[in-house]
C-alpha positions as CSV (number, residue, x, y, z in Angstrom):
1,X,14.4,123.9,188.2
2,X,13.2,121.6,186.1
3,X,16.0,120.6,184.6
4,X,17.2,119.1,187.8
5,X,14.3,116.8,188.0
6,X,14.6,115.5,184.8
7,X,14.5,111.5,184.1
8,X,17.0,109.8,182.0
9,X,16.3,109.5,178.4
10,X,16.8,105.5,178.5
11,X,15.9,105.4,174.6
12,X,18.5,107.3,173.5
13,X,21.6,106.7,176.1
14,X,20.9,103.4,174.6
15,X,21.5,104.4,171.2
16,X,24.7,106.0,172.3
17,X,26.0,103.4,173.9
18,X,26.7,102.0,170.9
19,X,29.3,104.5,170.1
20,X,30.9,104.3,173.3
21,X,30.9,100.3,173.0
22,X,32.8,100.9,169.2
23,X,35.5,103.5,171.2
24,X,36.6,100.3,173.5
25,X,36.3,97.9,170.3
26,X,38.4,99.5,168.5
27,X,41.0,101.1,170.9
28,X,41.7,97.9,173.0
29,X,42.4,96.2,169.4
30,X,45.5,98.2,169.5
31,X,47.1,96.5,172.5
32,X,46.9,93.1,169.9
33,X,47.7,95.0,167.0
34,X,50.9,96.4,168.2
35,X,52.6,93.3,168.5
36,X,51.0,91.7,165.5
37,X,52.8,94.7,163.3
38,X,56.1,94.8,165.6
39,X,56.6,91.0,164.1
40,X,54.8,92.1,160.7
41,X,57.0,94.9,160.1
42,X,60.0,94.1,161.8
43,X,59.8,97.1,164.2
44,X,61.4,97.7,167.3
45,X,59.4,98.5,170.6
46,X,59.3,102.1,170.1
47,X,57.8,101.8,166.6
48,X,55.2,99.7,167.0
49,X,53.6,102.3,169.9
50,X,53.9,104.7,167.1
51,X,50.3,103.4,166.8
52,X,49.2,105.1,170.0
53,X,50.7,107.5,168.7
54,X,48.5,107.9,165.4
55,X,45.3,107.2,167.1
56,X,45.1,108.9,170.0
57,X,47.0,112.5,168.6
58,X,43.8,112.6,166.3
59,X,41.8,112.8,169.7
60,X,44.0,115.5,170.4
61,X,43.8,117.2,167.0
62,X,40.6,116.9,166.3
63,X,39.2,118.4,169.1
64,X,41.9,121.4,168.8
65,X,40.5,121.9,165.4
66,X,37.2,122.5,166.6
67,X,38.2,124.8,169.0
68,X,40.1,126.7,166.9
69,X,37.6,126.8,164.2
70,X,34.8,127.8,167.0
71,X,37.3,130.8,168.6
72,X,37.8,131.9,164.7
73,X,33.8,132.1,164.0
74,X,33.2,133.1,167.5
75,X,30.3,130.6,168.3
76,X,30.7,126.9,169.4
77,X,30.5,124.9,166.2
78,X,29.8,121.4,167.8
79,X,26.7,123.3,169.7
80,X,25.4,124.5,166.3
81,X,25.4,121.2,165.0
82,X,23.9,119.3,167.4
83,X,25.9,116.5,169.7
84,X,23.4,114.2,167.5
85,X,24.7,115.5,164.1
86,X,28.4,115.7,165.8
87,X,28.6,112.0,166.3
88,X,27.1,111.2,163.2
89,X,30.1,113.5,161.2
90,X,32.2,111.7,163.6
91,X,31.1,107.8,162.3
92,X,31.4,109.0,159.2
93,X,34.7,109.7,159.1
94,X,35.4,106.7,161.0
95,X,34.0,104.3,158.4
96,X,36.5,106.3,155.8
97,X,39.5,105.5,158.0
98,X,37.8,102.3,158.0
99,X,37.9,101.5,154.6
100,X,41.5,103.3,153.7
101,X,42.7,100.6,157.0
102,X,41.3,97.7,154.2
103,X,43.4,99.9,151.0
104,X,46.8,99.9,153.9
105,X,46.9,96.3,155.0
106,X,46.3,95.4,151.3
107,X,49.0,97.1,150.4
108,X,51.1,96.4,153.4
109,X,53.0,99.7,154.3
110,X,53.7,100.5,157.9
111,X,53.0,104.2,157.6
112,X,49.4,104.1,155.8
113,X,47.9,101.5,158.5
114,X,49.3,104.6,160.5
115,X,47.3,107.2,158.8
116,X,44.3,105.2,158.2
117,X,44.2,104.7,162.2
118,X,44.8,108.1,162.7
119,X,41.3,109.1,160.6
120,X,39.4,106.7,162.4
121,X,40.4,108.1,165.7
122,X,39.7,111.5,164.5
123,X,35.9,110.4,164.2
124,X,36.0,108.7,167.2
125,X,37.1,112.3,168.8
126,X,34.4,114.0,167.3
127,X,31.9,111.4,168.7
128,X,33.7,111.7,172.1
129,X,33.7,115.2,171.9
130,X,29.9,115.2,171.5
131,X,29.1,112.1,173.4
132,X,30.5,113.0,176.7
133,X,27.7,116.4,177.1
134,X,25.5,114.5,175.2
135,X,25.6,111.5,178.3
136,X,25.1,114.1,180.7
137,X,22.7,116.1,178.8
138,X,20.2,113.2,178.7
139,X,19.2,113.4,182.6
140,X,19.5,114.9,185.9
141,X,22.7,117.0,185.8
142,X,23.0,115.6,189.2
143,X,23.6,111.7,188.1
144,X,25.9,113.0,184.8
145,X,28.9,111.5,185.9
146,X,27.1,108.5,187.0
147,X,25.5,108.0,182.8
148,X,29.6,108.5,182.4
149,X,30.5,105.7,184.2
150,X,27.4,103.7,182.6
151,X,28.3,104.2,179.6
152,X,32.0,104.0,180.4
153,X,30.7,100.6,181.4
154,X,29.5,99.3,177.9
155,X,33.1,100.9,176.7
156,X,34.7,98.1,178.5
157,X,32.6,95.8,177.1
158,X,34.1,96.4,173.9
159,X,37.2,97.0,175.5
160,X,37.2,93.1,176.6
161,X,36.0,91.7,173.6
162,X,37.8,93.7,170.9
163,X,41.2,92.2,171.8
164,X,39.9,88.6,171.7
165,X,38.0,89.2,168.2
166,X,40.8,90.8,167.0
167,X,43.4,88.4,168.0
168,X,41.0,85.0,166.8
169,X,41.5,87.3,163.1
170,X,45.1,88.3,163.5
171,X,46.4,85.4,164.9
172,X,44.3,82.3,163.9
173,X,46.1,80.2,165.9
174,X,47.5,80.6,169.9
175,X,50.4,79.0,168.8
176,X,51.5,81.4,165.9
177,X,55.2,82.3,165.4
178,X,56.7,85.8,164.7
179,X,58.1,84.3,161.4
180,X,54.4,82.7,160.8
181,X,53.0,86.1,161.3
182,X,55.6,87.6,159.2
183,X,54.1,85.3,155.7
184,X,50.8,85.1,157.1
185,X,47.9,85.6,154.9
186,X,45.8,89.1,155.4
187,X,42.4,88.7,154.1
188,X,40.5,87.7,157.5
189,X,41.9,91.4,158.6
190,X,40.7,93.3,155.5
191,X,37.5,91.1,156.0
192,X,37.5,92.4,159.6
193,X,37.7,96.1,158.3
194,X,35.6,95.8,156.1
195,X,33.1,94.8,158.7
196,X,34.1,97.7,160.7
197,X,33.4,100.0,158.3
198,X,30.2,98.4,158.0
199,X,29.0,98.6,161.2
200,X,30.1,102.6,161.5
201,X,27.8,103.2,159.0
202,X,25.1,101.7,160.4
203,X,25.6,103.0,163.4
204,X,25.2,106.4,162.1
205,X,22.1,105.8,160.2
206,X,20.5,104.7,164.1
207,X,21.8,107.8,164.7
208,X,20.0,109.5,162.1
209,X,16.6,108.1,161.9
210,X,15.9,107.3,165.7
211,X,13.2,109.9,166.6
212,X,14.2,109.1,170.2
213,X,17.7,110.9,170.1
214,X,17.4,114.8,170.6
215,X,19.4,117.1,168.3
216,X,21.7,117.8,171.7
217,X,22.0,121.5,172.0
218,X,22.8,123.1,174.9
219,X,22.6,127.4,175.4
220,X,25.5,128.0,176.9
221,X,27.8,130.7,175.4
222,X,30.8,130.3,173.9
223,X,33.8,131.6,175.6
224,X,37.1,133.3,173.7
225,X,40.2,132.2,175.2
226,X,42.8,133.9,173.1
227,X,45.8,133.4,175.0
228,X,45.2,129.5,176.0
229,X,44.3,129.4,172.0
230,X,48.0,130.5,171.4
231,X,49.7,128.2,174.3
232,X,47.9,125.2,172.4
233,X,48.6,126.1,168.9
234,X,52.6,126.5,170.3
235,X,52.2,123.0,172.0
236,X,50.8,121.6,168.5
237,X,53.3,123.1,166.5
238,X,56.6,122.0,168.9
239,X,55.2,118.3,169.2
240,X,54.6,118.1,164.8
241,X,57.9,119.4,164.9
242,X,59.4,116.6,167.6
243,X,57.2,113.6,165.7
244,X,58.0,114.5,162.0
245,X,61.4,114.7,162.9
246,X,61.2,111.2,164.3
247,X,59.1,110.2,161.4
248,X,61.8,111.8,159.2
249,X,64.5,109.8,160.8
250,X,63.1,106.3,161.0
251,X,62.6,106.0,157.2
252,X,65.9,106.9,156.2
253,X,67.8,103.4,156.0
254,X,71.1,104.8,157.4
255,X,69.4,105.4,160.7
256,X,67.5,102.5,160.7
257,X,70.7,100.8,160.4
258,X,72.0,102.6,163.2
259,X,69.4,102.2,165.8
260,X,69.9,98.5,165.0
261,X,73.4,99.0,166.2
262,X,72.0,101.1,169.1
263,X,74.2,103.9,168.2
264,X,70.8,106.3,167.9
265,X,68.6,105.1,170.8
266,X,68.9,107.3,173.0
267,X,68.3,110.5,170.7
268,X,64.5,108.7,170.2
269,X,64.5,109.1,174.1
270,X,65.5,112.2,174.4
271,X,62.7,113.2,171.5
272,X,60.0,111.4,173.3
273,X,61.0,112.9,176.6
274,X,61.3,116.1,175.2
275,X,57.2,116.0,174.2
276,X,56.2,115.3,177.3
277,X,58.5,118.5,178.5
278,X,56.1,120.6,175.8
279,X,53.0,119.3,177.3
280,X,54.3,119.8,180.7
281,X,55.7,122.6,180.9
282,X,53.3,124.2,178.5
283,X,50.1,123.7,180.7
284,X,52.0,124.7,184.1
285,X,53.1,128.1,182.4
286,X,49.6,129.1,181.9
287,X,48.8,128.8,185.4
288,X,52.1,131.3,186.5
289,X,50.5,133.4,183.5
290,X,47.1,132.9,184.6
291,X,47.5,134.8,188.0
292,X,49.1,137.9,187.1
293,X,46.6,138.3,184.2
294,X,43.8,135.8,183.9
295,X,42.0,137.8,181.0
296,X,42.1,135.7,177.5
297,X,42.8,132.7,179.7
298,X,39.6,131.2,179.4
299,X,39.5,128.0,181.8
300,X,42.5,127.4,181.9
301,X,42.7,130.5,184.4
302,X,42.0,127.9,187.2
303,X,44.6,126.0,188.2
304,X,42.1,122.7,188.7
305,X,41.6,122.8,185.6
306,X,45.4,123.2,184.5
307,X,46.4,120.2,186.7
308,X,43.5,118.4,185.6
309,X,44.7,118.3,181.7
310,X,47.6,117.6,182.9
311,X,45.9,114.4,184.8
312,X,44.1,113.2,182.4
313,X,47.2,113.1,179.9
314,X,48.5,110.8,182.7
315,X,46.0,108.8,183.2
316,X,45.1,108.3,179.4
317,X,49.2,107.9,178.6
318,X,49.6,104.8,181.8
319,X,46.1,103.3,180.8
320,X,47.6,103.1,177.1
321,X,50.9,102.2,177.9
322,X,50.6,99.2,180.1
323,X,49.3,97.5,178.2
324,X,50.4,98.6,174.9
325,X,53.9,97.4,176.5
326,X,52.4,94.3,178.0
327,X,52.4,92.2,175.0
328,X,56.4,92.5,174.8
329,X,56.3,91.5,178.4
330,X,54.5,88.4,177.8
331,X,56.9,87.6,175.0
332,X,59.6,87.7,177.7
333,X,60.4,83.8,179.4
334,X,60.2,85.3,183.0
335,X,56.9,86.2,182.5
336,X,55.3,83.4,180.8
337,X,57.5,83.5,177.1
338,X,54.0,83.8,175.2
339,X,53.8,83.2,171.5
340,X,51.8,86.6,170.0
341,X,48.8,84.5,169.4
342,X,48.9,83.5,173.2
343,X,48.6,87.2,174.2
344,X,44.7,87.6,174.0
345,X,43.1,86.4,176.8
346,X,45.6,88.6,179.3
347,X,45.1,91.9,177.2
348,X,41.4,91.2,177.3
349,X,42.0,90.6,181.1
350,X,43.2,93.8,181.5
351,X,40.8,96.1,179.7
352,X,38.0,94.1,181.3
353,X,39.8,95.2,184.6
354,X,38.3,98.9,183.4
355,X,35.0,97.1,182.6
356,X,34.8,95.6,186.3
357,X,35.3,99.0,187.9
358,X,33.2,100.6,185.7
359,X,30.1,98.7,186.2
360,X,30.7,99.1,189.9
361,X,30.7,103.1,189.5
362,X,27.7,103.2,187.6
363,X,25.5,101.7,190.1
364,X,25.0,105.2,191.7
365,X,22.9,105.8,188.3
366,X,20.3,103.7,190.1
367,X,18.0,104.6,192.7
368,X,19.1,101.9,195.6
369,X,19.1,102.0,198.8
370,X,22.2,102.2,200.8
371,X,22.3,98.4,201.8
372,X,21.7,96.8,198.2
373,X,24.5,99.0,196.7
374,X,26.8,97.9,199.4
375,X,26.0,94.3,198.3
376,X,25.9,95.3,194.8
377,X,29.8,97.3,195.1
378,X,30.9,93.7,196.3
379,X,28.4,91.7,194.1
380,X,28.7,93.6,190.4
381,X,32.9,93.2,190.3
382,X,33.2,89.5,190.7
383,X,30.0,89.5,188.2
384,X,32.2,91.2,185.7
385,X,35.4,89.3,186.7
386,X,33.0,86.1,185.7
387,X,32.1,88.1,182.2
388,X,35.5,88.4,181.2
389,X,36.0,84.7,181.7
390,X,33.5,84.0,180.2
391,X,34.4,85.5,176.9
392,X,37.6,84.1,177.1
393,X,36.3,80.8,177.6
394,X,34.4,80.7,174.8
395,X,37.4,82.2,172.4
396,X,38.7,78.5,173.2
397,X,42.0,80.3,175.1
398,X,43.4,78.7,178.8
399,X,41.7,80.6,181.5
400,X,43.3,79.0,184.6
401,X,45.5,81.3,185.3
402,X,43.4,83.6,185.3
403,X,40.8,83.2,188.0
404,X,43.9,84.2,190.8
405,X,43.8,87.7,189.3
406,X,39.9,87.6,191.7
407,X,42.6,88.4,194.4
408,X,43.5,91.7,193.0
409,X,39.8,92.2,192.5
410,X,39.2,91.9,196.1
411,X,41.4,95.1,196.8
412,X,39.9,97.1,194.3
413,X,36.3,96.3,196.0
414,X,38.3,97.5,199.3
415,X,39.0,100.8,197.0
416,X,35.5,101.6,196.6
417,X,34.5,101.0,200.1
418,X,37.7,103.3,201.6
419,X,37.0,106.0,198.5
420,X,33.1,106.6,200.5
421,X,31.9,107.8,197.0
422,X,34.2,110.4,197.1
423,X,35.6,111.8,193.9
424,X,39.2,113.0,195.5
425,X,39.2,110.4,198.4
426,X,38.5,107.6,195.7
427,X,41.3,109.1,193.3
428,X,44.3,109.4,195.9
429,X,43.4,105.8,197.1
430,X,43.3,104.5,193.5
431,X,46.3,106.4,192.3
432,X,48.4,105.1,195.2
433,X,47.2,101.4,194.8
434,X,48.4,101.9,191.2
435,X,52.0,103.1,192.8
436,X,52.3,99.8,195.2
437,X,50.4,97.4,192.2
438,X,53.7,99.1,189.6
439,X,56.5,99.1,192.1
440,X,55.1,95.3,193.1
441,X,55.2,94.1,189.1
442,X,59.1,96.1,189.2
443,X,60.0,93.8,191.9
444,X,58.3,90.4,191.1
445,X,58.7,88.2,188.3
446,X,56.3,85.2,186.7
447,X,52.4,85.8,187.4
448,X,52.9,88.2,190.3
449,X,54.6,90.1,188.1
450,X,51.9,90.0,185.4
451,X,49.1,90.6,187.3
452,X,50.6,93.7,189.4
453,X,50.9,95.0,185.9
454,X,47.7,93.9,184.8
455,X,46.0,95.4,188.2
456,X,47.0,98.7,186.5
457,X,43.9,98.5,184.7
458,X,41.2,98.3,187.8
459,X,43.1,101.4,189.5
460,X,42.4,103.4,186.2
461,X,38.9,101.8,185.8
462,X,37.1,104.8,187.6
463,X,39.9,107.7,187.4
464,X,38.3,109.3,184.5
465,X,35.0,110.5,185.7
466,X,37.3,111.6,189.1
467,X,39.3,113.5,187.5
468,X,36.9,115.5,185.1
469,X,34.8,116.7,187.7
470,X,37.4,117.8,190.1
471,X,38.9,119.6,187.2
472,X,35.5,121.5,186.5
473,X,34.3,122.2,189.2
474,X,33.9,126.1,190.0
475,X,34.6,126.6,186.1
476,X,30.7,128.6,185.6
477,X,30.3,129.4,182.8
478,X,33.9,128.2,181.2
479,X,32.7,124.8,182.0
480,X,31.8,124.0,178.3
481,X,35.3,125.0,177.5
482,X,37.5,123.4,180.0
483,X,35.8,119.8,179.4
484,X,36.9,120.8,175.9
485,X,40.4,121.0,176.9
486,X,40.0,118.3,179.0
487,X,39.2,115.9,175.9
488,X,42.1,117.4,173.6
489,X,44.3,115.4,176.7
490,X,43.5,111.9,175.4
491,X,46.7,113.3,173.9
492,X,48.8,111.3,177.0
493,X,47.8,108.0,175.0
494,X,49.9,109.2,171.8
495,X,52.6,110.5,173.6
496,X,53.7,108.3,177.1
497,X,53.7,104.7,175.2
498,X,56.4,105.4,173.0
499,X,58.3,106.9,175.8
500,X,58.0,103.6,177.7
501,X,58.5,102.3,174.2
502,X,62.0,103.6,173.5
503,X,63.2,103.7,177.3
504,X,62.1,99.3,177.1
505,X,64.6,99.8,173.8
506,X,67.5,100.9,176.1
507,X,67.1,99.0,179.5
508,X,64.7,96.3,178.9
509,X,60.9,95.9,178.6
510,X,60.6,95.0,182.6
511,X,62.3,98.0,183.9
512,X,60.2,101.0,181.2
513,X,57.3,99.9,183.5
514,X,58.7,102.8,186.2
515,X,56.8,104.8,183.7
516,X,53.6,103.8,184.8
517,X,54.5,104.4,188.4
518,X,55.3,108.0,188.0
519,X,52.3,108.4,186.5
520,X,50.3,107.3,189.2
521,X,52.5,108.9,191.6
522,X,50.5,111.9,189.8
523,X,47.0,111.1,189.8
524,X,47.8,110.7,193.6
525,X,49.7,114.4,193.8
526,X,46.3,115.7,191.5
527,X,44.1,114.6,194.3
528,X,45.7,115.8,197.0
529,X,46.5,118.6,195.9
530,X,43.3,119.8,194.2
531,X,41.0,119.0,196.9
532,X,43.1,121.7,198.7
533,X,42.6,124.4,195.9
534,X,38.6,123.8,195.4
535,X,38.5,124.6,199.0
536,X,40.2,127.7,198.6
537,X,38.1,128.5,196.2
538,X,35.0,128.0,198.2
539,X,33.9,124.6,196.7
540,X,32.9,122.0,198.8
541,X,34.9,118.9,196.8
542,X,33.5,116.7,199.4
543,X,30.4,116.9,197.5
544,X,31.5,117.3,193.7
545,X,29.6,114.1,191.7
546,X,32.4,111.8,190.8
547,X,30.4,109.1,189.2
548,X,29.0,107.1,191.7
549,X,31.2,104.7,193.1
């Protein structure tokens, strides 16, 4: 009981904000970086979200790892740790993937920047991994989803500034050519790595000597799940095969010479469609296998749960890919024929779109009254809208055409109001605004076109905390486990960019953005339909804590 009265621990959800504000940093970086090494390198568009692919499979990897390793000794390893001790491991690795980025760009070989991004994300899993609980942990179980979207919040902050840091290093210059880039002198990015790698490290030593931070244990027991422990080690194994055969094929120069001549395109199609196929099709056959015998199931013996994986694999993998692809767009004369160095300000715009819904969910983790957080749900976007200006502004980059995206903020503010706080209300609206903001982009050209695209990012703002606790609700005591599975699903960001990636290859860079439609055609299906199964289960998903907005 007195667990549900507890206050939050402001000291050290302070402290871990810092993490969370690294994760957005560091992530959104990519949608500049991806366009910096496609003209570095030479690559074509599927290539270069090869990227995605290294950094967000570690999420996926490294949190399969731990599950595997805690089914093996029987007992959850992260819990025996400490969430504390977890994120510390997890900065630690960071800063090495840190430091072997500054040894890749040095040397300048495609695949090592690959490797050395795919360590760093695997730290940033572990801190995710122990930082989501953690968030909740540290407060009334009751406003959990609400610290989420709080810290979720400071994510985006980093998420808006990282691209426009980044880019100022990369790119020097707004008016940069591809050829430019291509002889362009490296040492403001190893400086910028370096400084990374700097700041991971002293971000674990806060860690470590704050006295304010609790060692984050909770007692909950850990739950065998030997058959969903075999479905995920199949998965695993299919998509290493899939990838390393793509690997394989794009460093043999014969082929290389043959996707230039397009003779080979559509077999990197078919590969990447085929991984999404494992993942699919994987998660839907536990829940037919599930039914009949639920036993060595685990959580994935409720089909919210199931569905909910597969949700936020499609919400990660459209978040990631719009604007990972978004930068080739830009490049495009109908849509503005942007040098690379002109791309900043409109990735940044687009990542701060999560940071403006963000801040409007987590005003639910304050104790206002009903008429100041109507104000505030109006008030708090256009605030953050103004931010992400601002930081533009000062990066010296054009921000005129930017203050017409406040239109599209306007019907995200309408979202919120229509969504009534609502976890599966809020997600079906979102998820079909995404579907008209997509199909709008498909149909437009010029700045329309852009910021339909671009809107993408404010419909995804608040689908996260929706979406894991619709998918966990009515879990007891497999809850532990199924956010577990839930997290190994940042997966979708390694897996659905290249697939827009390669289909862009084949018919264009304007047309791969059905992609992102289907997706959100999901996330609309997810909310439908689970509100319907929680209510045959007895749970009143009317009332599940969706994070506050």
């Amino acid at each position: 009981m007195n667990q549900q009265k507890q206050s939050t621990n402001w000291g050290a959800l302070s402290v871990l904000m810092s993490v969370f504000f690294f994760w957005g940093f560091f992530g959104a970086s990519n949608g500049v970086f991806i366009p910096f090494c496609k003209s570095r390198f030479g690559l074509d568009q599927f290539q270069s979200q090869l990227i995605d692919f290294a950094f967000y499979g570690a999420y996926y990897l490294g949190a399969l790892v731990l599950f595997l390793m805690s089914g093996r000794l029987k007992k959850d390893i992260l819990n025996q740790w400490g969430f504390k001790n977890g994120i510390i491991y997890g900065l630690i690795i960071s800063t090495i993937g840190a430091i072997a980025m500054i040894g890749a760009v040095d040397l300048g070989v495609y695949g090592l920047i690959l490797a050395a991004l795919f360590v760093v994300a695997l730290g940033f899993s572990l801190q995710q991994t122990s930082a989501q609980p953690f968030a909740i942990s540290l407060g009334d179980p009751a406003t959990g989803a609400s610290r989420l979207n709080l810290t979720g919040g400071i994510n985006s902050l980093g998420t808006t500034i990282g691209p426009i840091v980044v880019g100022l290093v990369l790119f020097k210059s707004i008016s940069i050519t591809d050829e430019m880039i291509k002889k362009s002198d490296l040492g403001s990015m190893l400086l910028l790595y370096g400084a990374v790698a700097l700041l991971f490290l002293v971000a674990a030593a806060i860690f470590f000597f704050s006295k304010s931070v609790p060692s984050g244990r909770n007692e909950e027991k850990f739950e065998a799940a030997g058959k969903a422990q075999g479905l995920l080690v199949t998965i695993t194994i299919l998509l290493v095969l899939i990838f390393g055969y793509i690997f394989s094929r794009y460093t043999d120069p014969e082929f290389i010479k043959a996707i230039e001549n397009h003779v080979h395109d559509y077999l990197g199609l078919g590969l990447s469609f085929a991984a999404l196929l494992v993942v699919v099709f994987g998660l839907l056959y536990s829940i037919s296998a599930s039914k009949s015998s639920p036993e060595g199931w685990g959580a994935m013996q409720y089909p919210q749960l199931v569905l909910g994986m597969l949700g936020i694999f499609t919400y990660v993998g459209v978040e990631v890919s719009i604007q990972s692809n978004l930068g080739e767009l830009l490049k495009n004369p109908s849509y503005g024929g942007l040098t690379t160095g002109e791309l900043a300000p409109y990735i940044s715009m687009y990542w701060g779109s999560l940071m403006i819904g963000r801040w409007t969910g987590a005003i639910s983790v304050f104790n206002f009254s009903k008429g100041l957080k109507n104000v505030l749900f109006v008030g708090v976007p256009f605030v953050a809208f103004l931010v992400v200006l601002f930081f533009n502004k000062i990066a010296g980059h054009d921000i005129s055409n930017l203050w017409f995206y406040s239109i599209c903020v306007v019907f995200q503010v309408v979202g919120f109001f229509f969504g009534a706080e609502k976890p599966a209300k809020t997600l079906l609206i979102f998820g079909l605004m995404g579907v008209i903001a997509m199909i709008v982009g498909l149909m437009t050209t010029g700045l329309v076109s852009i910021f339909a695209f671009t809107s993408g990012g404010l419909f995804c703002s608040i689908m996260w905390p929706c979406i894991f606790s619709l998918s966990i609700a009515g879990l007891g005591k497999y809850t532990s486990q199924g956010s577990a599975f839930l997290i190994m699903m940042i997966l979708g960001g390694g897996i659905i960019p290249p697939l827009q990636g390669k289909l862009a290859d084949i018919v264009g860079i304007h047309p791969s953005y059905i992609i992102p439609v289907l997706c959100f055609a999901y996330l609309a299906f997810y909310a439908w339909k689970v509100a319907g199964i929680l209510k045959s289960q007895g749970v009143d998903f009317e009332e599940v804590k969706g994070g506050g907005h």
